[in-house]
N, C-alpha and C positions, 0 to 999 in steps of 0.2 A: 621429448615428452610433450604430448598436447595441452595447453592449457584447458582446464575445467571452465567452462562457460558459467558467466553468471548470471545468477537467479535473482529475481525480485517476486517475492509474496507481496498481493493486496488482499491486506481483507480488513472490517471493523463495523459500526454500529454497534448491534445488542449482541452478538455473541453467534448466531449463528452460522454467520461466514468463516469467524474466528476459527471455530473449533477444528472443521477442515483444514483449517490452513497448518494451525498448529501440528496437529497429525503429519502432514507433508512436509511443518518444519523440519519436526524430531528426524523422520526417515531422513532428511538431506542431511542434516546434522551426523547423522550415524554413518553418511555416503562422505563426509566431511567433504561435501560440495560447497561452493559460492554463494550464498545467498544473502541477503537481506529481506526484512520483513518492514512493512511498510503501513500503519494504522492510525485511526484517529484516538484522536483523547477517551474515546467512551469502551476502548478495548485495551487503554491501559494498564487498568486492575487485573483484570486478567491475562496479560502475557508477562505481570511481574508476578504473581502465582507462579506461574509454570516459569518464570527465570528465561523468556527469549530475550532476546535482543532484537531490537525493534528503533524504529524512525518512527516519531510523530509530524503528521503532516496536517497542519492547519486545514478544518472541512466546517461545513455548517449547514443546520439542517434547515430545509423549506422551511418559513413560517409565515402564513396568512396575515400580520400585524407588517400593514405599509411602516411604520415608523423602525422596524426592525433592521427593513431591506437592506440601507448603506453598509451596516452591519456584517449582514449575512456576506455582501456583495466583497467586501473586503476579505474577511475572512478565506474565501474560497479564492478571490485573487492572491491571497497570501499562502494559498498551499499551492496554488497552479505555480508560482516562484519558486517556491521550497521545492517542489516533486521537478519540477526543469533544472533547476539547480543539482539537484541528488544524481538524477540519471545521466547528466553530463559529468559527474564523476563518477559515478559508480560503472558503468558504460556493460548496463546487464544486455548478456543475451535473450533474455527468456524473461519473459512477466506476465505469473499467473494471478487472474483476479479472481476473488473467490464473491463474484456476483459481477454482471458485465458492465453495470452504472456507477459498482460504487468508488466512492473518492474522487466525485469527477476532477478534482485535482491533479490525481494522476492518470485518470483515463487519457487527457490530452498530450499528457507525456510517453504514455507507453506506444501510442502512435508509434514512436521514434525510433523505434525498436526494428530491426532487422526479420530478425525470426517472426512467424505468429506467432500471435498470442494465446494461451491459454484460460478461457473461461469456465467456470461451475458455479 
């Protein structure tokens, strides 16, 4: 019997990557395919609504206030660890981002990934 290749969803921000993703969860979930779902802090409310199961991965957004930088700078070095750390266990075949930039946390890790990648 073939093993089911695994899935990684990205999506997060305000909700409107989310929601595709979500839609693409459920159907996987109904394929009782592989997946994981992969988001930042600001799309948590809403995937514990709808009950996925989901990684939070350390992100942070531009902000024009120099005194914030070290901040921000960390932060995103703290997910680019967490998202290399994840995908070296998780060892997906397939990671759909639902926008092509976001999470650049994990955009440097999906690199790694054999298959292409899947963008919307």
């Amino acid at each position: 019997m073939e093993e089911k290749k695994k899935i990684i969803l990205i999506a997060g921000g305000t909700g409107g990557h989310v929601f595709p993703a979500l839609a693409l969860s459920e159907f996987l979930k109904e394929k009782k395919a592989n997946y994981c779902f992969l988001t930042d802090q600001r799309c948590k409310i809403i995937l514990d609504k709808y009950k996925v199961d989901y990684k939070l991965i350390s992100s942070s957004q531009i902000k024009k206030n120099i005194f914030s930088l070290p901040i921000m700078f960390l932060r995103i070095l703290f997910g680019v660890t967490q998202s290399l750390i994840f995908f070296f266990k998780f060892k997906a075949k397939i990671c759909h981002r639902f926008w092509w930039l976001y999470l650049f946390t994990t955009f440097t890790s999906c690199n790694n990934i054999e298959d292409p990648h899947i963008h919307t």
